[in-house]
C-alpha positions in Angstrom: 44.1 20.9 20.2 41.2 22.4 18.1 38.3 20.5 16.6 40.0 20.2 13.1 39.0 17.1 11.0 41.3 14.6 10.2 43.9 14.4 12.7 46.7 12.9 11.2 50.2 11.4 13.2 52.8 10.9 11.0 56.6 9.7 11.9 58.9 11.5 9.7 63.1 11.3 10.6 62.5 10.4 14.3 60.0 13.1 15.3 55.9 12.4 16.1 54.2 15.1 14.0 50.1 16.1 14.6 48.1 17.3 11.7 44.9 19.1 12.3 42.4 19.5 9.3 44.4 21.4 6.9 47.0 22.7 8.7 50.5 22.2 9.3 52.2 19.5 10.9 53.1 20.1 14.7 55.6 18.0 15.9 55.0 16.3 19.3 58.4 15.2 20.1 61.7 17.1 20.5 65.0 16.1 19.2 65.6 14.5 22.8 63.6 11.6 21.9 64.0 10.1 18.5 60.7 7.8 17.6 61.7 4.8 15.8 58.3 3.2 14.9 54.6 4.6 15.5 51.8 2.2 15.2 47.8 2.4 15.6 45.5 -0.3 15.7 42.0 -0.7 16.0 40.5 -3.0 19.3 37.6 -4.7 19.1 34.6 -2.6 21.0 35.7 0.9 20.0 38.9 0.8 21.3 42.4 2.5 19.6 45.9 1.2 20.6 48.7 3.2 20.2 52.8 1.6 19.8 55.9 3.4 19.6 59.2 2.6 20.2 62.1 4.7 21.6 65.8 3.4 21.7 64.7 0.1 21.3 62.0 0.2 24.1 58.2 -0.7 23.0 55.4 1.5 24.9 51.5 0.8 24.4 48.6 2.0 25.4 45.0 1.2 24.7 42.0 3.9 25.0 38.5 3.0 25.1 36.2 5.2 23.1 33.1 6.1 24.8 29.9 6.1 22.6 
């Protein structure tokens, strides 16, 4: 991925989609695996978790931002 400002994830009918800047949406999922939630929250000392759920299954993850 570029260096494009925002970067946007959307969920749109099933499929993870990444928006750089300006540009178009690039999905990051295939029709194979159909997304039913996406979730990001913000963790205390710079930290970003991400939640999705496929077929009924929850995954998380948590990334620590270095400053």
């Amino acid at each position: 991925f570029g260096s494009a400002n925002p970067l946007v994830f959307d969920l749109v009918s099933g499929v993870v989609r990444l928006t750089e800047g300006t540009g178009s949406p690039t999905p990051l999922t295939t029709s194979n695996v159909v997304v039913n939630s996406l979730s990001f929250e913000h963790v205390a000392t710079s930290g970003i978790r991400a939640i999705l759920t496929i077929s009924g299954r929850t995954f998380e993850t948590t990334k620590y931002l270095r400053q």
